[in-house]
N, CA, C and O of each residue as an XYZ file, in Angstrom:
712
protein
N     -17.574      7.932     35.466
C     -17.722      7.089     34.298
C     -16.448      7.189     33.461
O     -15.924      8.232     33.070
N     -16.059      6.015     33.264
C     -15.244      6.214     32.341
C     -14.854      6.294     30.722
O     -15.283      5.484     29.900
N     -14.170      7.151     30.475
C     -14.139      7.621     28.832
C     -13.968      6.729     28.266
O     -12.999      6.101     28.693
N     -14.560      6.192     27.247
C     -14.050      5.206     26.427
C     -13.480      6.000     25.124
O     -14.120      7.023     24.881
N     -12.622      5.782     24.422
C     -12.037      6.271     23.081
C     -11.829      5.515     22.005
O     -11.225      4.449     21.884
N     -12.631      6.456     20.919
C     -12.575      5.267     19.673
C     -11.121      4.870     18.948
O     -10.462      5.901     18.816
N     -10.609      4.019     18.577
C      -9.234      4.427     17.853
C      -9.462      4.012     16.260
O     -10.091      3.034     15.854
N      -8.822      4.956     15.517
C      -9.021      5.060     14.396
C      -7.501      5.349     13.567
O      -6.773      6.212     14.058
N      -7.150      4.802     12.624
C      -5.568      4.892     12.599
C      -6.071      6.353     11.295
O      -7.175      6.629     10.823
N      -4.792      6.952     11.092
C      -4.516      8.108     10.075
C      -4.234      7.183      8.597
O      -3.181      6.546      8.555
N      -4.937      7.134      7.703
C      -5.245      6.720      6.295
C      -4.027      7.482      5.822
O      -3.859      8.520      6.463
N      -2.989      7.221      4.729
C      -2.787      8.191      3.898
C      -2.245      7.276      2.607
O      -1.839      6.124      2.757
N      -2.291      7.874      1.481
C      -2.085      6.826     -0.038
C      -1.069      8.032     -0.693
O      -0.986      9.229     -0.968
N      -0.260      6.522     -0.715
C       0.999      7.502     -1.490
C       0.890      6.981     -3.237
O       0.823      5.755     -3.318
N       0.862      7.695     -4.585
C       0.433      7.368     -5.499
C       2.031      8.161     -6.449
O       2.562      9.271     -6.504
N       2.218      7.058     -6.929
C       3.151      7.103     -8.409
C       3.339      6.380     -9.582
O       2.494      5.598    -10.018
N       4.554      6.637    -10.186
C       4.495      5.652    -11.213
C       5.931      4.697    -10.920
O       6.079      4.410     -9.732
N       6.734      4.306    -11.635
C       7.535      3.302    -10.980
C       8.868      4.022    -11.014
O       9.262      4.458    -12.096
N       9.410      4.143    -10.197
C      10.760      4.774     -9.571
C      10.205      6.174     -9.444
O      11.116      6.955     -9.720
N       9.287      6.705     -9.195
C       9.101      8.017     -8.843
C       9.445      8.432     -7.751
O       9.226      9.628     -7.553
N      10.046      7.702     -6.733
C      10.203      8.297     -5.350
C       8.708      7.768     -4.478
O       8.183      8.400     -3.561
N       8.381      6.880     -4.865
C       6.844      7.009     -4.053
C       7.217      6.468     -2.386
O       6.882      7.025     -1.341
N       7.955      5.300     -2.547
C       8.030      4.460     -1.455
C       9.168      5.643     -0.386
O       9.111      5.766      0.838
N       9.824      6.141     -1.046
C      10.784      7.550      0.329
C       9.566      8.162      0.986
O       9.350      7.978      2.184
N       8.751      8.901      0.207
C       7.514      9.146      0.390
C       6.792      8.928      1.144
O       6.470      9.617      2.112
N       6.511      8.172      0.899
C       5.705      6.849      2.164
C       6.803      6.978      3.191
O       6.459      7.595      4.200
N       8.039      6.538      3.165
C       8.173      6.349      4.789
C       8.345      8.067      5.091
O       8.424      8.265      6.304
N       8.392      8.860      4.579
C       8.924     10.714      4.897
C       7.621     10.843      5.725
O       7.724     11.271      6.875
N       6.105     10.426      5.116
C       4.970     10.791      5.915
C       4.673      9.723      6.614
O       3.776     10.019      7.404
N       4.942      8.785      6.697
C       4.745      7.485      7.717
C       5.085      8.118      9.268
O       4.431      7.680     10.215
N       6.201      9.235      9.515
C       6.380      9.974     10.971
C       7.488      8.916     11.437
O       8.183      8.197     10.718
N       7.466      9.018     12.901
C       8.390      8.326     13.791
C       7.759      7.774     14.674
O       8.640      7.115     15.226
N       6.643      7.537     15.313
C       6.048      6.909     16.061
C       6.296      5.587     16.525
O       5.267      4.914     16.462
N       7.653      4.727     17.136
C       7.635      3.399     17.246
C       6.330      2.998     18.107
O       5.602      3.678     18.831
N       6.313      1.676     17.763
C       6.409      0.435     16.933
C       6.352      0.560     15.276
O       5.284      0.875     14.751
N       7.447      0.323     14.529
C       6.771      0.585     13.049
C       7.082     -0.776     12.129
O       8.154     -1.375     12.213
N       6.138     -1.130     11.356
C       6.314     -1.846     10.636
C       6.118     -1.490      8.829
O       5.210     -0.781      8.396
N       6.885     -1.972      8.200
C       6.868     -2.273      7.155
C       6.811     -3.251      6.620
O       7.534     -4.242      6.713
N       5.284     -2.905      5.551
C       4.613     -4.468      5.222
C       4.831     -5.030      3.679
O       4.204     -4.448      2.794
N       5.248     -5.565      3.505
C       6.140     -5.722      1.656
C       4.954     -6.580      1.214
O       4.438     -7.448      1.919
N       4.659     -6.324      0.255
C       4.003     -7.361     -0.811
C       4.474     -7.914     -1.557
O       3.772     -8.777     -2.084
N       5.819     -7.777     -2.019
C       6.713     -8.194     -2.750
C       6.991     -9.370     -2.422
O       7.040     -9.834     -1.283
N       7.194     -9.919     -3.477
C       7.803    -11.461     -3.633
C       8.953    -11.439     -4.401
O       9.034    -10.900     -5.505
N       9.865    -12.034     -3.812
C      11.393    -12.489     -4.419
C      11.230    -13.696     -5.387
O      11.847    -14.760     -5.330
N      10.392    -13.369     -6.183
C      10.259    -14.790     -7.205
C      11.574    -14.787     -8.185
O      11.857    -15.929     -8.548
N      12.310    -13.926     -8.619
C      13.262    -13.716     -9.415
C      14.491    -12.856     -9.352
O      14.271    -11.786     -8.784
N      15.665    -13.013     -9.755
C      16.835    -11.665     -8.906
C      16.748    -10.418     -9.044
O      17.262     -9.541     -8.350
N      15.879    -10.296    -10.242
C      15.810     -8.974    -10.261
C      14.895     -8.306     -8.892
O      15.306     -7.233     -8.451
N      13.882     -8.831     -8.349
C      12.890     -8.631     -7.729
C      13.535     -8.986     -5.806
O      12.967     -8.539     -4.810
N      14.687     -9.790     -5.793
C      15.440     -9.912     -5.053
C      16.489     -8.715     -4.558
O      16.874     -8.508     -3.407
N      16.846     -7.961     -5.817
C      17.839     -6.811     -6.060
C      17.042     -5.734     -5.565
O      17.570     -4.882     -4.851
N      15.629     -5.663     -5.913
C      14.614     -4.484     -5.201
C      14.297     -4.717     -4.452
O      13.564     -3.735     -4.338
N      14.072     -5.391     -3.382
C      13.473     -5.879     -2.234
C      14.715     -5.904     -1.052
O      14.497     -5.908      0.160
N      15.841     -5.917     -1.585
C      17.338     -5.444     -0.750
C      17.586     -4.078     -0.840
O      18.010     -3.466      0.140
N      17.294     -3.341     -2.279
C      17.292     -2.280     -1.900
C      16.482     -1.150     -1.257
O      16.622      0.069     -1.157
N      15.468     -2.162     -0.816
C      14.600     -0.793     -0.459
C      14.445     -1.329      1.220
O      13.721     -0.671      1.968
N      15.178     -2.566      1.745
C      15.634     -2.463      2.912
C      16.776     -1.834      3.232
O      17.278     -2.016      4.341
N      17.366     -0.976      2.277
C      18.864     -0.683      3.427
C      18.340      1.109      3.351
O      18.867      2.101      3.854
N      16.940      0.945      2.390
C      16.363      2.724      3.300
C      15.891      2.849      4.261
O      15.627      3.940      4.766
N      15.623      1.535      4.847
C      15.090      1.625      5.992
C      15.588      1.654      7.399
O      16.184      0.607      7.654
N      15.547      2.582      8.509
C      16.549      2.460      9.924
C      16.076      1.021     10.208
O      15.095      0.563      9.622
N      16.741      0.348     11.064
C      16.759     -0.584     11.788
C      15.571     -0.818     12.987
O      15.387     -1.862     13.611
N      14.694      0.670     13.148
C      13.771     -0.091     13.670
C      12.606     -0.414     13.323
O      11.673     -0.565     14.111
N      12.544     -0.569     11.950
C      11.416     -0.911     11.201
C      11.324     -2.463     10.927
O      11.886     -3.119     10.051
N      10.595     -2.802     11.765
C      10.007     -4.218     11.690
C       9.441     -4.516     10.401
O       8.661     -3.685      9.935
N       9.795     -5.958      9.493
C       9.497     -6.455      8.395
C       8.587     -7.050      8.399
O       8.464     -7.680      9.450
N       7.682     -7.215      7.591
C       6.713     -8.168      7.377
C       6.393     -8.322      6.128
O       6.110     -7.370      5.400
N       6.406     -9.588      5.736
C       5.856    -10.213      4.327
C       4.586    -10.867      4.187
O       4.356    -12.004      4.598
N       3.689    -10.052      3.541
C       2.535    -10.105      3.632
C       2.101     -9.925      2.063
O       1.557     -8.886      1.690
N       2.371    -10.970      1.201
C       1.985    -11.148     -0.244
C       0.416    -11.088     -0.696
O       0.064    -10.747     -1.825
N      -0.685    -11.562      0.604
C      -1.933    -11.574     -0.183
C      -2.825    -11.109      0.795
O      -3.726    -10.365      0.409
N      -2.717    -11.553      2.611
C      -4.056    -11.290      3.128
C      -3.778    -10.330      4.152
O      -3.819    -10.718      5.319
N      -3.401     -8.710      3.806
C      -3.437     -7.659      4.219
C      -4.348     -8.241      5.053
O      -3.950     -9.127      5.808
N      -5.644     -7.869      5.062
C      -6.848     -7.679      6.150
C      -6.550     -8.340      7.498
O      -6.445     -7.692      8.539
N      -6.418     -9.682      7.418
C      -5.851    -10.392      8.462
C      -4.906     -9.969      9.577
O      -4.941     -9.974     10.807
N      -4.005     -9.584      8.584
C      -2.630     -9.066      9.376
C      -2.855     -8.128      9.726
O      -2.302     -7.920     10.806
N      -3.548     -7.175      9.312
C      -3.857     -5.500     10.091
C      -4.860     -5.890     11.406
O      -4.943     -5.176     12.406
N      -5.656     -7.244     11.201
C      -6.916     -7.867     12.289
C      -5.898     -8.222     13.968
O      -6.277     -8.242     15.139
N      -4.524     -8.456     13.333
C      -3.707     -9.086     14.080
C      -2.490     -8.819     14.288
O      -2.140     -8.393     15.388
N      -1.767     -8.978     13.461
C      -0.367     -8.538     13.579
C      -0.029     -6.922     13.900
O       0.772     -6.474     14.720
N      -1.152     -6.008     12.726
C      -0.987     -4.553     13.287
C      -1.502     -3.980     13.690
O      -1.575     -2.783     13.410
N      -2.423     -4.849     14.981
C      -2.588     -4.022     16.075
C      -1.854     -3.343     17.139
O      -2.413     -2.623     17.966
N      -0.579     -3.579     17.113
C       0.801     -3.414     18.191
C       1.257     -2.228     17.226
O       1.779     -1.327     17.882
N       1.219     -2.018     16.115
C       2.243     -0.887     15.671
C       1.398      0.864     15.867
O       0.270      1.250     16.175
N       2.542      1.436     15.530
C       1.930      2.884     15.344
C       1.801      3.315     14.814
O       0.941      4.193     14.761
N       2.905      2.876     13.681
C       3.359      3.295     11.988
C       3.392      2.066     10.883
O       4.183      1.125     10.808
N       2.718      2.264     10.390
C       3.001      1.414      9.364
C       2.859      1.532      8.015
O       1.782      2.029      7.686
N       3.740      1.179      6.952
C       3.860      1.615      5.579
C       3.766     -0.055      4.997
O       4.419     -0.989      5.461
N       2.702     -0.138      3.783
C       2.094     -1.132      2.927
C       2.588     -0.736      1.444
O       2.055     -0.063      0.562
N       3.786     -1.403      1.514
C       4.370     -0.829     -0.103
C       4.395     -2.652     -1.230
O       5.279     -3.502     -1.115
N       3.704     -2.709     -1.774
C       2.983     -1.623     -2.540
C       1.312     -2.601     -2.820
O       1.190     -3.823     -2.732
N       0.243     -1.621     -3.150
C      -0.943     -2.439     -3.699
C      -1.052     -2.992     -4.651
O      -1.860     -3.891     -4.887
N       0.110     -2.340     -5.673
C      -0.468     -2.889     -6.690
C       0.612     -4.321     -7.077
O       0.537     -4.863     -8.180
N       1.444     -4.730     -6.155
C       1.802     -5.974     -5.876
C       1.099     -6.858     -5.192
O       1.372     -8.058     -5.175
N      -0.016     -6.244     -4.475
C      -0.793     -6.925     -3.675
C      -1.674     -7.767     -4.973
O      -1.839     -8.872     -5.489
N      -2.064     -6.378     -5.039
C      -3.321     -6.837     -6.456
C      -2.912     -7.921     -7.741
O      -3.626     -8.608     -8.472
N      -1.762     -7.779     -7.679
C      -1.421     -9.145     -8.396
C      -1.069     -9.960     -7.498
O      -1.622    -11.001     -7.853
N      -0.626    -10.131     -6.756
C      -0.648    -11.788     -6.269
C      -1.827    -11.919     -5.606
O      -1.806    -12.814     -4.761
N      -2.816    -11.341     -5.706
C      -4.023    -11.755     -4.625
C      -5.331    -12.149     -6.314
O      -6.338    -12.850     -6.209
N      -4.915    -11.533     -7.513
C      -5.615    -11.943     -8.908
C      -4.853    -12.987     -9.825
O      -5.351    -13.607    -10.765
N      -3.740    -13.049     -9.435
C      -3.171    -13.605    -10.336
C      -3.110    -13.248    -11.828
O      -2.579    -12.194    -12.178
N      -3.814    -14.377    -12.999
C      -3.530    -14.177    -14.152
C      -5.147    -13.791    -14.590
O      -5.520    -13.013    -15.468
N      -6.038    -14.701    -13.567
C      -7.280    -14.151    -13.530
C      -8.063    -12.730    -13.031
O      -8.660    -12.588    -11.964
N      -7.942    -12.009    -13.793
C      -8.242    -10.156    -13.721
C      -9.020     -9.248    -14.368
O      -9.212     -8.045    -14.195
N      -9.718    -10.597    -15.680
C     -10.766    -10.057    -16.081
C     -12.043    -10.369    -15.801
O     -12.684    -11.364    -16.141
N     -12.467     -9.135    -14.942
C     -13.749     -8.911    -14.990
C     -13.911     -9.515    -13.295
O     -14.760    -10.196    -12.719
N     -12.879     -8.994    -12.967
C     -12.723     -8.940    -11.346
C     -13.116     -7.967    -10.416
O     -13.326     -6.859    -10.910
N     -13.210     -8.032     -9.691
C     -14.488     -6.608     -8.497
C     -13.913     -7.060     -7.400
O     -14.204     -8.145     -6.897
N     -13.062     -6.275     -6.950
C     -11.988     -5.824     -5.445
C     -12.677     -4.974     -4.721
O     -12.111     -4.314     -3.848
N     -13.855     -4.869     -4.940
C     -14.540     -3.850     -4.269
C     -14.598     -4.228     -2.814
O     -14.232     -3.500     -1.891
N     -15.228     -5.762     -2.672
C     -15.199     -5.901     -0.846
C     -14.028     -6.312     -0.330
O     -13.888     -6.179      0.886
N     -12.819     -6.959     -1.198
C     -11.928     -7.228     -0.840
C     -11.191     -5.516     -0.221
O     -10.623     -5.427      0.867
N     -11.300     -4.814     -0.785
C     -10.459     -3.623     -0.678
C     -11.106     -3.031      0.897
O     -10.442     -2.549      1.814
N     -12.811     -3.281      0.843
C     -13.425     -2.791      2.103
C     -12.955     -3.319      3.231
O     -12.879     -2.846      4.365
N     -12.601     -4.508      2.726
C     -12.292     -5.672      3.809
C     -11.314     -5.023      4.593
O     -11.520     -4.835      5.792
N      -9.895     -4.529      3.843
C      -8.672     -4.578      4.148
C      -8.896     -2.851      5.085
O      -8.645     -2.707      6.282
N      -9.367     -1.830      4.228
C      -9.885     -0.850      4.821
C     -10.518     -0.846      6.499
O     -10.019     -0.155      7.388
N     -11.533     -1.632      6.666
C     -12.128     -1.732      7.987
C     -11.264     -2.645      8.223
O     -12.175     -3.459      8.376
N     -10.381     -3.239      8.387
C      -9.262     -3.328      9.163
C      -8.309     -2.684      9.716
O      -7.948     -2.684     10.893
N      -7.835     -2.025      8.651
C      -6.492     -0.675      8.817
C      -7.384      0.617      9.590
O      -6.850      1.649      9.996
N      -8.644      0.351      9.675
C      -9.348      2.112     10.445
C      -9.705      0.951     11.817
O     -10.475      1.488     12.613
N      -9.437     -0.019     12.099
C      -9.185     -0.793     13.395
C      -8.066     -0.616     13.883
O      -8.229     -0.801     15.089
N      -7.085     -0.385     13.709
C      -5.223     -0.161     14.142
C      -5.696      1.001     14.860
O      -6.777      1.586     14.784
N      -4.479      1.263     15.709
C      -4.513      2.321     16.162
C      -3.192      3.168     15.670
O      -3.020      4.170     16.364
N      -2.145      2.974     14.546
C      -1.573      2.931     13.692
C      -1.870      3.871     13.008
O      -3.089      3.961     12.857
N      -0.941      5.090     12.216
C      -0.704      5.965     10.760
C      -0.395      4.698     10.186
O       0.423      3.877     10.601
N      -1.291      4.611      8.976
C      -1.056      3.898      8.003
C      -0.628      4.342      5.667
O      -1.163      4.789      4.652
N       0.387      3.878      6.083
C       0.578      4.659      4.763
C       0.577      3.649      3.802
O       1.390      2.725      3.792
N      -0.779      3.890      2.586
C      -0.303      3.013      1.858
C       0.317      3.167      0.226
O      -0.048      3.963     -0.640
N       1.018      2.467      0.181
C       1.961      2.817     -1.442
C       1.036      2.047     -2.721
O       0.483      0.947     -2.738
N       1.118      2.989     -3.625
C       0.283      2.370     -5.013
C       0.719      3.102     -6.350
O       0.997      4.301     -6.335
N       0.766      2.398     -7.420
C       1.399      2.411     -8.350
C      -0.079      3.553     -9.532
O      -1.261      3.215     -9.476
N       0.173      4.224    -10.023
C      -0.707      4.746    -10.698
C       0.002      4.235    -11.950
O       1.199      4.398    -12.189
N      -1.307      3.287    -13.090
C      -0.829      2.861    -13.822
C      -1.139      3.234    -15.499
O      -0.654      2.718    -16.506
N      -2.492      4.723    -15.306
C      -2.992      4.840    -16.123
C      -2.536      6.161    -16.810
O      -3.167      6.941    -17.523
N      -1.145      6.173    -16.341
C      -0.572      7.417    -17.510
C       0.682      6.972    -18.258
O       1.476      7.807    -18.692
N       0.838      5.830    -18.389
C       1.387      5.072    -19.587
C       0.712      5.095    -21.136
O      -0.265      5.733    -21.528
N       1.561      4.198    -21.844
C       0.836      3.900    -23.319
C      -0.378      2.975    -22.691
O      -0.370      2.506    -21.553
N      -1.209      2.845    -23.470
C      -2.526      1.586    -23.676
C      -1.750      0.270    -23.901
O      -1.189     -0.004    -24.963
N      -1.774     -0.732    -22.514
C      -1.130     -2.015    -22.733
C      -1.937     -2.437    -24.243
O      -2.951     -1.975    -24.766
N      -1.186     -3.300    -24.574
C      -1.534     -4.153    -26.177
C      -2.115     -5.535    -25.591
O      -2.544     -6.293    -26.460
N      -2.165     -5.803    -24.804
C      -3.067     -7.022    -24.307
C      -3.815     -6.933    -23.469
O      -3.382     -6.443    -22.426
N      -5.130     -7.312    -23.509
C      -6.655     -7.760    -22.829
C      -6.212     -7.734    -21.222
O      -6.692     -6.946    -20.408
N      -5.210     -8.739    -20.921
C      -4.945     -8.755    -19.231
C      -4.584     -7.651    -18.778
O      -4.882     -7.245    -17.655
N      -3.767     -6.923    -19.767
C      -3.010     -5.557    -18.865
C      -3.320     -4.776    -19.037
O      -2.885     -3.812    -18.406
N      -4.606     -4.567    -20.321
C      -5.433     -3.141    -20.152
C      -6.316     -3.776    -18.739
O      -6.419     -3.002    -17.787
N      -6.985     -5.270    -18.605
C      -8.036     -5.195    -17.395
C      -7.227     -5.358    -16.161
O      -7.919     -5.446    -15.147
N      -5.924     -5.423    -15.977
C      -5.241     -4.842    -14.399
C      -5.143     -3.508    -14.428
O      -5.283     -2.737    -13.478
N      -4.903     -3.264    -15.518
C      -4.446     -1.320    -15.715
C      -6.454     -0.909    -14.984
O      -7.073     -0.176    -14.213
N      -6.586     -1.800    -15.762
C      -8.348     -0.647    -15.206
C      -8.456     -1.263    -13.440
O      -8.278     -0.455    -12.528
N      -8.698     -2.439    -13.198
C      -8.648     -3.262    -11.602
C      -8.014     -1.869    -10.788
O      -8.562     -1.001    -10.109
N      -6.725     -2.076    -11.164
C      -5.320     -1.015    -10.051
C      -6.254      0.158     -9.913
O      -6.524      0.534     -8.773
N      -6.772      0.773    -10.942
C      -7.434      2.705    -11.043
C      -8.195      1.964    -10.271
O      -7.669      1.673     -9.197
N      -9.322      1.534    -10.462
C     -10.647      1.507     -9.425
C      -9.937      1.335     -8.027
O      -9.998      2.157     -7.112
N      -9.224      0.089     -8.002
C      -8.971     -0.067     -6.250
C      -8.110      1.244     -5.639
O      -7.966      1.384     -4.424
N      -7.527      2.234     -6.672
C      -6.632      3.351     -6.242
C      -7.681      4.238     -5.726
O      -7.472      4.676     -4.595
N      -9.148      4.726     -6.520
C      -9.759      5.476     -6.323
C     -10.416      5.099     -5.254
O     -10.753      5.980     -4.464
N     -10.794      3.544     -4.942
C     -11.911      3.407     -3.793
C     -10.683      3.441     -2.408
O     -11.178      3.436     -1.281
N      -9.342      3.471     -2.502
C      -8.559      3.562     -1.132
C      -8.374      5.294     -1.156
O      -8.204      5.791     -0.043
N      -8.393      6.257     -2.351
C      -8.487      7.296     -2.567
C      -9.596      7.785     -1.889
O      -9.281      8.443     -0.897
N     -11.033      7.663     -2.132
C     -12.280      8.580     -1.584
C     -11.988      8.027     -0.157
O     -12.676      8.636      0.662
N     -11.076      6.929      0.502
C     -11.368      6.285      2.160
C     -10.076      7.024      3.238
O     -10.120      7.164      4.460
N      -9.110      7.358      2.394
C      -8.118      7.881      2.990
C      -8.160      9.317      3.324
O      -9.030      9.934      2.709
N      -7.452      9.994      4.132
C      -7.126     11.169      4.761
C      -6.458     11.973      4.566
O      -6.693     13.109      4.976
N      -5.151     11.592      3.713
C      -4.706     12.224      2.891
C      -3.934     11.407      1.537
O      -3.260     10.379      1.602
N      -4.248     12.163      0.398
C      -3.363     11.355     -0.793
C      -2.072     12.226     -1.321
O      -2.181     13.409     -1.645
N      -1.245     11.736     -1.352
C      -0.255     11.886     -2.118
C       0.228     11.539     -3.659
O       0.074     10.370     -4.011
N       0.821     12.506     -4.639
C       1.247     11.583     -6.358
C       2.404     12.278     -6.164
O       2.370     13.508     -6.120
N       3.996     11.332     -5.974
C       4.809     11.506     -6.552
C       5.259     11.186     -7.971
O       5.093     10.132     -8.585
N       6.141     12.823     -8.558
C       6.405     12.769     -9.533
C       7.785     13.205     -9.156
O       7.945     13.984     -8.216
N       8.985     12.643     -9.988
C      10.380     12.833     -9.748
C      10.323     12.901     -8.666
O      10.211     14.109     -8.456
N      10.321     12.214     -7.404
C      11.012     12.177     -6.198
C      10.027     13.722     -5.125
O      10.148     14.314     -4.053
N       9.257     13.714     -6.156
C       8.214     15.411     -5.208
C       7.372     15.160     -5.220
O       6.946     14.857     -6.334
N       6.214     15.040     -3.816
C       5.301     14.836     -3.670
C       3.948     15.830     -3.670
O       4.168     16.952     -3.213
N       2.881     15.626     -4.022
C       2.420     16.612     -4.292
C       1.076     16.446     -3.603
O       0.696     15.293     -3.807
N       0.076     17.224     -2.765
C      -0.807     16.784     -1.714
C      -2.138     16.865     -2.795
O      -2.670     17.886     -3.231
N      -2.367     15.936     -2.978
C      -4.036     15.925     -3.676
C      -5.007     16.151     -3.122
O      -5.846     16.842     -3.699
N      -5.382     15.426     -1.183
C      -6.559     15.457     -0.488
C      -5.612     15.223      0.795
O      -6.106     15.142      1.920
């Protein structure tokens, strides 16, 4: 008889605040395993956002396959990353805005997030994903950006209790939470 084997990819959430080193991070525990892809959520809507999105390709070796994937993670992990081994999702909480837009109050990512989850534990893929921790700032002064500031924590914590291991960089040092 033959063995059948389940495949289940390695979860891990890399968590910071902005320039903390999170995304080195992410690829330091992402491993070497080719096929690897790196999946950007980023959008070049403006130069500044053009200027970061160049620089955080020339950290990358050359055999890290690109992919621009602004809103329907789930899909692409259903399809596109089934072939990889490695793959790093920088960042969610770029996801989470272009997938809410301006509309964010009183939004529930809860199955969306499951969605994307039972996809990525379909890969057979280490999957690392990058996320912005947004709740050790001041208290935004407006209604939208205290209710993304709260959206980002919940969807951090529900990819938090699903993952395998978490990471919070602070200054460029990562520190193992779970």
């Amino acid at each position: 008889m033959k063995k059948v084997s389940k495949t289940r990819s390695r979860l891990i959430l890399v968590l910071g605040g902005a320039a903390s080193g999170k995304s080195q991070a992410a690829l330091e525990r992402a491993g070497n395993k080719a096929p690897k892809a790196f999946v950007a959520t980023g959008q070049a809507l403006d130069g500044e956002m053009k200027a970061r999105i160049a620089r955080h390709r020339e950290t990358r070796s050359a055999e890290w396959v690109t992919a621009e994937v602004p809103r329907d993670l789930a899909s692409w992990f259903r399809s596109d990353g089934q072939g990889y081994r490695t793959i790093v999702v920088d960042c969610l909480t770029l996801w989470l805005s272009n997938v809410c837009g301006r509309r964010i109050a009183g939004v529930d990512m809860s199955a969306r997030v499951d969605e994307v989850l039972q996809a990525i534990r379909r890969t057979p893929a280490r999957v690392v994903l990058v996320s912005n921790e947004l709740g050790f700032g001041l208290v935004p002064t407006s209604r939208s950006a205290r209710a993304f500031r709260d959206v980002a924590g919940r969807v951090n914590q529900q990819i938090a209790a699903a993952a395998d291991e978490v990471y919070f960089v602070i200054s460029g040092q990562p520190l193992r939470l779970k």
